[in-house]
C-alpha positions in Angstrom: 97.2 101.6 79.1 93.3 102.8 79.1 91.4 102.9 81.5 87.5 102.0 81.3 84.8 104.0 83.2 83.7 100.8 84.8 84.3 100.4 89.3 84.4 97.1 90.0 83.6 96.9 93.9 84.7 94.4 96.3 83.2 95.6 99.5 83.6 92.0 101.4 87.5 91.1 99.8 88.7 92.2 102.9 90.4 89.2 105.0 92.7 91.5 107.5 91.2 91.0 111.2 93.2 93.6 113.5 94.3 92.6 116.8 91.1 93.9 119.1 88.7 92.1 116.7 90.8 88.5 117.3 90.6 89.0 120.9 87.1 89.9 121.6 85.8 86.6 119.3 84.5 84.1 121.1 86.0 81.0 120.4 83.3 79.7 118.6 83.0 82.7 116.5 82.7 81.3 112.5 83.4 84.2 109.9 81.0 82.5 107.6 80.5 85.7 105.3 83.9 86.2 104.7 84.9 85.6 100.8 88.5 84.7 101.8 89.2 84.3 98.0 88.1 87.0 96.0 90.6 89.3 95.9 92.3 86.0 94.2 89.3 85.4 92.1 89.2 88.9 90.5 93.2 89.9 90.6 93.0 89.9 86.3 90.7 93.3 86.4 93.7 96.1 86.7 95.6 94.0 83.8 92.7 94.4 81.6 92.4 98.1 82.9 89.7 98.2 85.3 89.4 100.1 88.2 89.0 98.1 91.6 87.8 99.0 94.7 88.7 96.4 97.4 88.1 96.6 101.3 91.3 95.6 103.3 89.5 94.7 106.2 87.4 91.6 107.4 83.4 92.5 106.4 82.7 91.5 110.2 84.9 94.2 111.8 83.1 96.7 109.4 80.7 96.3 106.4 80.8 98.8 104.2 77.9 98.3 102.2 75.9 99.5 105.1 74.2 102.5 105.1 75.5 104.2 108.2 71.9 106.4 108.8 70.1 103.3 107.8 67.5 102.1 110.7 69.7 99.6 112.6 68.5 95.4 114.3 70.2 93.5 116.5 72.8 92.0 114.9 74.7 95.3 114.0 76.9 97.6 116.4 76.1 100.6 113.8 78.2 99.0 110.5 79.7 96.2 112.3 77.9 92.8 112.2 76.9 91.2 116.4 76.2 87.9 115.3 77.0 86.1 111.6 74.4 85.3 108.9 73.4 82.2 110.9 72.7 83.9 114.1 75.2 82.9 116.1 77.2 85.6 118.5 80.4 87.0 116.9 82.2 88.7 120.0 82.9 88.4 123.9 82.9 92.1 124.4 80.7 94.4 122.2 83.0 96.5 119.5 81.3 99.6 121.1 83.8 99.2 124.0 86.9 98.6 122.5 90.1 101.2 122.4 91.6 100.9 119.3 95.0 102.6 118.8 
């Protein structure tokens, strides 16, 4: 099959929320920006042959649109989001301290 020179880019398709992200939500954590259905939504590209780029991991844990030297606010530890789209506090325990394995 041919493949076309276009990237199709999913950046926020990822759904996967690892183990030390579930347990530093607060319980009244709402992922509101996740697009739990994409992946679903665009799954005909490769048969048509188009290359796709999808993130395997939740936007929240880390976004990957962000520009990592870009100026930084308060709702981002570096590329991952402090509080959703509506303001409201994601996590307990900032990411900065967690020990991921």
């Amino acid at each position: 099959m041919n493949r076309f020179p276009v990237v199709f880019d999913l950046p926020h398709s990822g759904t996967t929320i690892i183990a030390e992200m579930a347990d530093a939500l607060l319980p009244t954590a709402v992922l509101a920006n996740t697009d739990w259905f994409l992946r679903e939504l665009y799954d005909f590209l490769p048969g048509l042959g188009f290359t796709v780029l999808e993130n395997s991991l939740n936007r929240y844990l880390i976004n990957p649109n962000r520009d990592p030297n870009e100026g930084l606010t308060g709702d981002y530890y570096h590329l991952v989001y402090a509080k959703n789209t509506f303001g409201h506090a994601l996590y307990q325990t900032p990411p900065a301290s967690w020990k991921i394995n």
